[in-house]
C-alpha positions, -999 to 999 in steps of 0.1 A, spaced: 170 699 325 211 697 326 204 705 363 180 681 370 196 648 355 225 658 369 212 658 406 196 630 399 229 613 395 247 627 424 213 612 442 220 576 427 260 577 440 252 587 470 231 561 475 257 535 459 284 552 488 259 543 514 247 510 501 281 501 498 295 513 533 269 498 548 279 464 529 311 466 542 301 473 578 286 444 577 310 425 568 332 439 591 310 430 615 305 395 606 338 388 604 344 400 637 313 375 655 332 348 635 367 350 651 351 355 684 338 319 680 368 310 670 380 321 699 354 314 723 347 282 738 321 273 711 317 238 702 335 220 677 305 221 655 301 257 662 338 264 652 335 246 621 307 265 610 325 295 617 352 287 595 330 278 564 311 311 565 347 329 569 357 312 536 334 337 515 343 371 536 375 366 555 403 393 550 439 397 558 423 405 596 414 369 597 445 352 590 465 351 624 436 335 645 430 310 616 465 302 616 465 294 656 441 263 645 464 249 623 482 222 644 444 214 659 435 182 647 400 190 646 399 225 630 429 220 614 412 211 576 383 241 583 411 266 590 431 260 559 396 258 536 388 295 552 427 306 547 431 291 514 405 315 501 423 348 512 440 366 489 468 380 513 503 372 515 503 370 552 486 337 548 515 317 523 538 334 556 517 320 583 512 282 561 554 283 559 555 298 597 531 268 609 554 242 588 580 240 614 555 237 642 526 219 635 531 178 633 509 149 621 480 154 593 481 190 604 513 194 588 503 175 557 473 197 553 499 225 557 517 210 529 490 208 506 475 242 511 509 258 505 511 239 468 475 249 462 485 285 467 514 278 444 536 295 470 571 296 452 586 307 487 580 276 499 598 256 475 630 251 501 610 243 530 593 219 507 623 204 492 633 199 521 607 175 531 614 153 502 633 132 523 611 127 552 593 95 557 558 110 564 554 144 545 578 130 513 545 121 490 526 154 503 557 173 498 561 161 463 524 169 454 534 201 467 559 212 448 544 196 413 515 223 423 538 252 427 554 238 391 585 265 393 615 259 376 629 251 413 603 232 419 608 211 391 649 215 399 641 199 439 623 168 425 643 155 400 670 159 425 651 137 450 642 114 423 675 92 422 669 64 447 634 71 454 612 37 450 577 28 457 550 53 465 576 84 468 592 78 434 554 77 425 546 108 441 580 126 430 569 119 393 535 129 394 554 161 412 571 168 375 545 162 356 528 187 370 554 209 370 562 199 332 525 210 324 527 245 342 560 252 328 544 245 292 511 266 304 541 295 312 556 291 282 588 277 288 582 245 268 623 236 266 620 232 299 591 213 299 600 187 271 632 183 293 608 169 321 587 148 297 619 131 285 638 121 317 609 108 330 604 86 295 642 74 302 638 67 337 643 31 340 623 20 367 596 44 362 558 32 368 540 25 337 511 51 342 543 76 346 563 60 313 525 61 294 516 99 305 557 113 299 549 99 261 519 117 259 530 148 273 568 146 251 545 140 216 523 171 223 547 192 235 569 190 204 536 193 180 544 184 147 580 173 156 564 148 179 558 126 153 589 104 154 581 96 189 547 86 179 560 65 154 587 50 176 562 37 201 539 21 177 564 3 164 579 -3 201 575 -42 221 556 -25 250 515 -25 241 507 1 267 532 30 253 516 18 219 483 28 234 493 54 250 504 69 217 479 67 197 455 78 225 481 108 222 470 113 185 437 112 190 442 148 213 465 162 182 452 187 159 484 183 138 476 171 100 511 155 104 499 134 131 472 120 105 496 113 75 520 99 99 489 70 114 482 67 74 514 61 66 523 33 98 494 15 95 504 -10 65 534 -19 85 520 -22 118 508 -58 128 471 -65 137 471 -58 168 486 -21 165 464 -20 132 432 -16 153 448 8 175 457 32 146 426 24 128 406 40 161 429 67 161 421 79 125 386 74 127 385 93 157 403 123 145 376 122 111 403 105 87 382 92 55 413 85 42 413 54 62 381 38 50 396 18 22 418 -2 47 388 -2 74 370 -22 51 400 -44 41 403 -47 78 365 -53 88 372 -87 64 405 -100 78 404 -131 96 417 -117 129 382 -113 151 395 -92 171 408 -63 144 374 -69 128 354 -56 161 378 -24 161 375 -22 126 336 -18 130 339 5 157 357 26 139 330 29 106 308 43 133 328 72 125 342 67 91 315 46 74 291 55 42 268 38 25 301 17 6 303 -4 38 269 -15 39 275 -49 21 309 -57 45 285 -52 72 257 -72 65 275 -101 55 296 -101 92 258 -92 108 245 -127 91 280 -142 103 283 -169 127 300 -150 156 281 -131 182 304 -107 188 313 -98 157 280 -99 143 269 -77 171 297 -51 163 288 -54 127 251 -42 139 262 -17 162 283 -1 130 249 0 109 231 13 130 255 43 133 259 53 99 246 81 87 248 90 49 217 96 38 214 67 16 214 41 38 182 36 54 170 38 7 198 9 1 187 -10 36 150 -9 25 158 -21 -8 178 -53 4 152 -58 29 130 -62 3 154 -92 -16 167 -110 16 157 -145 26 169 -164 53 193 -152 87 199 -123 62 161 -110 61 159 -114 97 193 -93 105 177 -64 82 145 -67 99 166 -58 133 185 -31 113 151 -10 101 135 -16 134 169 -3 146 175 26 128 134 36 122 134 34 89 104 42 77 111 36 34 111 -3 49 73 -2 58 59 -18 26 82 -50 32 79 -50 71 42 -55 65 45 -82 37 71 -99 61 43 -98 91 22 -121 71 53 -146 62 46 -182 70 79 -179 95 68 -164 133 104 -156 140 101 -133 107 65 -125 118 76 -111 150 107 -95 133 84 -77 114 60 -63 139 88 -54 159 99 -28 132 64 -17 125 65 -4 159 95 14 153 86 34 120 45 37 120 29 68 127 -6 68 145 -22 65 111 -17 35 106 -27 18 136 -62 6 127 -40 -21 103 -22 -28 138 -52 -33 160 -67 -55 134 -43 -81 134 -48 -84 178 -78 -112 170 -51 -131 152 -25 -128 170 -18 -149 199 12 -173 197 43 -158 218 71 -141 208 49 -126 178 20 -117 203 44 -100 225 64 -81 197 24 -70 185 16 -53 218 49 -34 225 44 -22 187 14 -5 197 25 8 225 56 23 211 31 38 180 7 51 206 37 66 229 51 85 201 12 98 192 5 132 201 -32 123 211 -26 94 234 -64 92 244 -72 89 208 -49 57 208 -67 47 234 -103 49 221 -92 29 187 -79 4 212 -110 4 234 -135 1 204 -111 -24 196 -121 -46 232 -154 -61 217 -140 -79 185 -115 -103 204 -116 -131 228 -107 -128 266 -72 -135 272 -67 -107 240 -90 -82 261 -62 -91 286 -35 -80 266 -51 -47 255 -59 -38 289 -20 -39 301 -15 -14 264 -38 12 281 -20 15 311 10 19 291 -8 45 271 -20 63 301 -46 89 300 -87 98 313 -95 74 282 -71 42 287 -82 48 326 -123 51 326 -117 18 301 -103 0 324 -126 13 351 -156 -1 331 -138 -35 326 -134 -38 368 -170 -37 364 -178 -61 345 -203 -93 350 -170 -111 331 -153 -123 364 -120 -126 338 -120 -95 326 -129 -79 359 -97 -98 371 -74 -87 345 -88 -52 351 -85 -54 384 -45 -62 376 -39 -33 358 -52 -11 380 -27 -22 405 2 -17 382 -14 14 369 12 42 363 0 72 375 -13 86 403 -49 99 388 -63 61 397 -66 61 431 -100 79 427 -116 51 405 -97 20 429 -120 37 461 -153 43 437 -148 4 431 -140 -4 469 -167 11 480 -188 -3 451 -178 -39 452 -198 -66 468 -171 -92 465 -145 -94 492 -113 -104 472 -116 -74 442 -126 -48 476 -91 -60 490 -76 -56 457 -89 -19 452 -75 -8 490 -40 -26 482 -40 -10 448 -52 25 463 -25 26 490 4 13 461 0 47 446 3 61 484 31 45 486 47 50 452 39 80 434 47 122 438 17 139 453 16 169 478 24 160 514 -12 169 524 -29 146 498 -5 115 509 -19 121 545 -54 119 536 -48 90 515 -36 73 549 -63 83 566 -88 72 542 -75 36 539 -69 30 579 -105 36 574 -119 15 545 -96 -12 548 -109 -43 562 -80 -65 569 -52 -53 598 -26 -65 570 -35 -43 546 -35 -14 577 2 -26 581 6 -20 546 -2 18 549 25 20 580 51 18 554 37 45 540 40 71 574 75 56 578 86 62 541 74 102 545 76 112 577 61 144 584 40 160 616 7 147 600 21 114 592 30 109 633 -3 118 643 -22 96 619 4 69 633 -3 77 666 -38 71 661 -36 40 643 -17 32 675 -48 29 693 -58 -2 674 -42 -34 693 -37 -49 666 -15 -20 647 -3 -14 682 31 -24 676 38 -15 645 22 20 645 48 29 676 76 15 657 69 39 632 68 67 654 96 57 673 114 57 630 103 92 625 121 105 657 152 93 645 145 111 613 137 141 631 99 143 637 90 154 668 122 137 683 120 161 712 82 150 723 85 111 713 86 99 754 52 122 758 35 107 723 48 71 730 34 76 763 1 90 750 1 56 724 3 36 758 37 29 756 58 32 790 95 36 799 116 5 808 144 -1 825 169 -8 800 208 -16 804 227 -24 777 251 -53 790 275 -57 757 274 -47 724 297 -53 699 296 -39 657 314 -52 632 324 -85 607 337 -119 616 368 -115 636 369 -73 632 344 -71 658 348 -32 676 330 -29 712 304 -5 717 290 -10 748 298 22 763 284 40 732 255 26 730 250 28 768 248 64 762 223 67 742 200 41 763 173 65 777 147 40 790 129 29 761 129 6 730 144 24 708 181 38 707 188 72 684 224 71 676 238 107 666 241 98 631 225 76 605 257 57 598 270 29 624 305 36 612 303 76 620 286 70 653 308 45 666 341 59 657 349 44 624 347 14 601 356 -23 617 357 -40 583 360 -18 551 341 -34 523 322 -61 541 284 -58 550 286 -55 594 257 -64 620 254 -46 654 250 -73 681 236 -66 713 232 -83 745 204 -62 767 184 -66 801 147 -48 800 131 -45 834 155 -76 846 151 -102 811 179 -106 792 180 -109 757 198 -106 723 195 -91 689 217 -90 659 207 -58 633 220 -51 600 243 -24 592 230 12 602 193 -7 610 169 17 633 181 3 671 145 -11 680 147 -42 712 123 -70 709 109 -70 740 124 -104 759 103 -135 758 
């Protein structure tokens, strides 16, 4: 037995040997076919590819032909992605070799690469640079990602003098290297960082606000003076800084510290602090949140609320209401937001009771509240309140019955539809059965109660509880409103005939052909067809099933503009099938033109690009002689000329493929960043000259001239 499990693991490594050598023959080889594109005369594209797939297997063996790309300006970025990946220190010699020889964005991309390898032997040859007009900022970046001690050392020696975007770059260089030296361990060095930036004069205030942050947590506990210091200070952003700074703390003394501040701070530093403790849990501080959530400042009420989010029990519930029934928006809005948040578990008991003693603004902020939170102890008063003589409290009411009744109870619902009519209450009725029968787990029971419900009230009602089945969805809520289309009540065939067309899912386009093909009356078959290709148009199907969708309503349909409609559909999912049914919609003269302009769309996404002069051709369409006599892209006075481009890609019919989707990438770049652009063209077809203006990255397609 010994002898036999143990040749059957001799078996198993062998196997592993030969899996593996065969593994790394191939990579071997692959490696190999790589550099030879690289050193071939492959495209550019080809190259490129090259040096992505050599990011995932590239060795030592790859790094002197990658780094004879690095001063191309086309290769140069693909070459460092593939080196950057190889964990060899020939490459950090061949990045500092290339530094002295490559110029331009090569040489920046040099400079990057050698901080993201943290290459400490570059820190002189980086340093260096610190002076130089065009690699100063890169060289900066550089060195903060290296974060050395010399690093560090170079940039605050380069950092007297320095103004503008190097003085930025040189400190975002040490506070880099301040969080590296800290990661390292050597946090004297790092707080030494943190605090000459925070006395540097001069220094940018994101620079002053993150040197704070990073001096407080690097001392911990004995951070808290500074924290204190800059609550207390005249500049607002170190303030916020700061306490933003606390709230990443997990030092109690932080806490105690914000406790012990906040009486003496003024209002607006109040709310700051008051944020701060809530975030970091403090119940300590929901005595003065309250006091706070009741001073006269607006503002340090809003923060105050904000912060019982957090902090807030059941004890803030009065505070709140009264500022909910308040006369200011905002704060009352806050106040809302806050008690809708809190989560002892009494609230929703001592919400339901006040609910149940509240008159006036007061009973319709609680009404809000229960709807808001779902509570469901409030249902006893919510329906007493839906019979109140008031319709703002009526629809209040019904609004929060949606929000807390369970399926049981929605006979009591559907009974009040035949009384129901006057808007906003009406409105507030329907979406509270919708949002009952949403949450039901038998949606096409809902939908029978509502459906038995369709004989007891009046047309315009019927209406209404037709547009609650489609919300409801399912085989029940649809064959209802299937029956309605049919009925001798040319209203409630109409509104029937409506919610079809809006109808939400897909499984309706079977009943809109049935009635198509079953109605006698002209307007509700053009209805069905439009309705039937909506879902086409609209909703996920398989690719095969959209096609003979197409089909079937280039058939049926009566009207060309309804034909037109399912044009849009081939264009929106272009596929072989979807050419081919365009192609022979093409034969119709009157979908001539528009069934080759979608052919001629799903070449330039692809489909069947190479044969579109043999299917135009086949549609009827022939060549012209087209020459593109000026054309110009652009915005107002940025105008770029393209004439030459665009002249290239004229191949003798209507319709110009550019070699990418975007104007900007095919015509070299953007005219006028951040302002829409039109393409203008001035053309001659078979000797007529004309004009057309297009939208930014339009499909090129020439009118033919008149």
């Amino acid at each position: 037995m010994l002898k036999s499990n143990l040749k059957r693991t001799l078996i198993l490594a062998a196997a592993v040997l030969v899996t593996a050598a065969a593994s790394a023959f191939s990579q071997e080889t692959n490696e190999a076919e790589l550099l030879g594109v690289l050193r071939s005369d492959a495209t550019l594209q080809e190259k490129s590819t090259a040096c992505r797939q050599l990011v995932r297997i590239a060795t030592k063996e790859s790094v002197p032909t990658l780094a004879g790309l690095l001063g191309d300006e086309h290769l140069s970025h693909m070459a460092r992605y593939a080196l950057e990946a190889i964990r060899d220190a020939s490459v950090d010699d061949a990045l500092r070799e290339a530094l002295g020889r490559v110029q331009g964005q090569p040489r920046l991309g040099v400079i990057g690469s050698l901080g993201a390898r943290r290459d400490a032997k570059a820190v002189d040859a980086l340093a260096g640079l610190l002076r130089d007009a065009d690699a100063a900022q890169s060289a900066a970046r550089a060195l903060g990602s290296i974060g050395t001690a010399q690093a560090a050392a170079a940039l605050e020696a380069s950092l007297p003098g320095a103004t503008g975007g190097n003085q930025l770059a040189i400190c975002e260089g040490l506070l880099r290297c301040a969080e590296l030296l800290a990661a390292d361990g050597e946090d004297a060095a790092s707080q030494a960082i943190y605090d000459r930036l925070r006395g540097l004069a001069d220094a940018p205030p994101q620079v002053a606000a993150a040197a704070l942050r990073g001096a407080i947590l690097a001392r911990g506990k004995d951070g808290v003076p500074l924290l204190v210091q800059a609550i207390h200070g005249p500049d607002y952003a170190l303030a916020a800084a700061a306490v933003r700074t606390a709230m990443e703390s997990t030092d109690a003394e932080i806490s105690d510290a914000l406790l012990a501040e906040l009486p003496k701070a003024s209002a607006e530093r109040q709310g700051l602090l008051i944020l701060a403790l809530a975030d970091r849990g403090e119940s300590r501080v929901l005595p003065i949140v309250l006091r706070a959530a009741q001073s006269g400042d607006g503002q340090l009420r809003i923060l105050a609320f904000r912060a019982l989010k957090q902090v807030g029990d059941a004890s803030c519930i009065p505070a709140l209401l009264d500022a909910a029934a308040g006369d200011s928006a905002e704060v009352s809005q806050a106040a809302m937001e806050s008690l809708e948040s809190l989560q002892d578990k009494s609230v929703d008991g001592q919400v339901a009771a006040e609910l149940e003693k509240a008159q006036g603004k007061m009973r319709l902020v609680l009404l809000e509240l229960v709807a808001r939170r779902r509570t469901a102890a409030a249902a006893p008063a919510l329906w007493r309140a839906a019979d109140d003589t008031e319709p703002a409290v009526r629809a209040a009411a019904l609004a929060g019955l949606g929000a807390v009744l369970e399926t049981a109870d929605l006979p009591k619902l559907i009974a009040r539809l035949a009384d129901t009519r006057q808007e906003p209450e009406a409105a507030a009725l329907d979406k509270a059965l919708r949002e009952v029968g949403l949450r039901s787990a038998d949606r096409n029971a809902v939908a029978a109660q509502l459906v038995a419900a369709l004989p007891t009230v009046d047309g315009s009602v019927q209406a209404r509880v037709l547009e609650t089945l489609n919300v409801i969805g399912g085989a029940t809520a649809l064959e209802a409103v299937a029956a309605a289309a049919r009925s001798s009540d040319e209203a409630f065939r109409d509104a029937a005939f409506r919610v079809l067309g809006q109808w939400r899912s897909a499984d309706a386009a079977p009943v809109l052909l049935d009635l198509h093909n079953g109605a006698s009356d002209e307007r509700f078959k053009i209805r069905a067809i439009r309705a039937y290709i909506r879902i086409a148009r609209q909703f996920d199907m398989p690719a095969e099933d959209r096609a003979t969708m197409c089909r079937t309503a280039l058939e049926l349909a009566g009207r060309d503009e309804d034909k037109r409609l399912v044009m849009e559909v081939l264009l929106r999912y272009p596929s072989e099938e979807m050419q081919a049914i365009a192609l022979e919609a093409a034969k119709n003269p009157a979908l001539k033109e528009e069934a080759l302009l979608v052919v001629m769309g799903m070449a330039s996404k692809g489909i069947n690009r190479a044969e579109l002069g043999r299917a135009l051709a086949q549609a009827g369409q022939t060549p012209v002689k087209l020459e593109i006599v000026k054309a110009e892209y652009g915005a107002g006075e940025n105008m770029k000329d393209v004439t030459e481009i665009l002249r290239k890609h004229a191949k003798g019919y209507r319709i110009l493929f550019l070699p990418n989707a975007s104007y900007n990438e095919s015509f070299g770049g953007d005219p006028a960043q951040g302002i829409v652009k039109q393409l203008k063209i001035q053309y001659r077809i078979d000797g007529k000259e004309a004009e057309v203006s297009l939208s930014e990255n339009a499909m090129i397609v020439l009118p033919l001239p008149k």
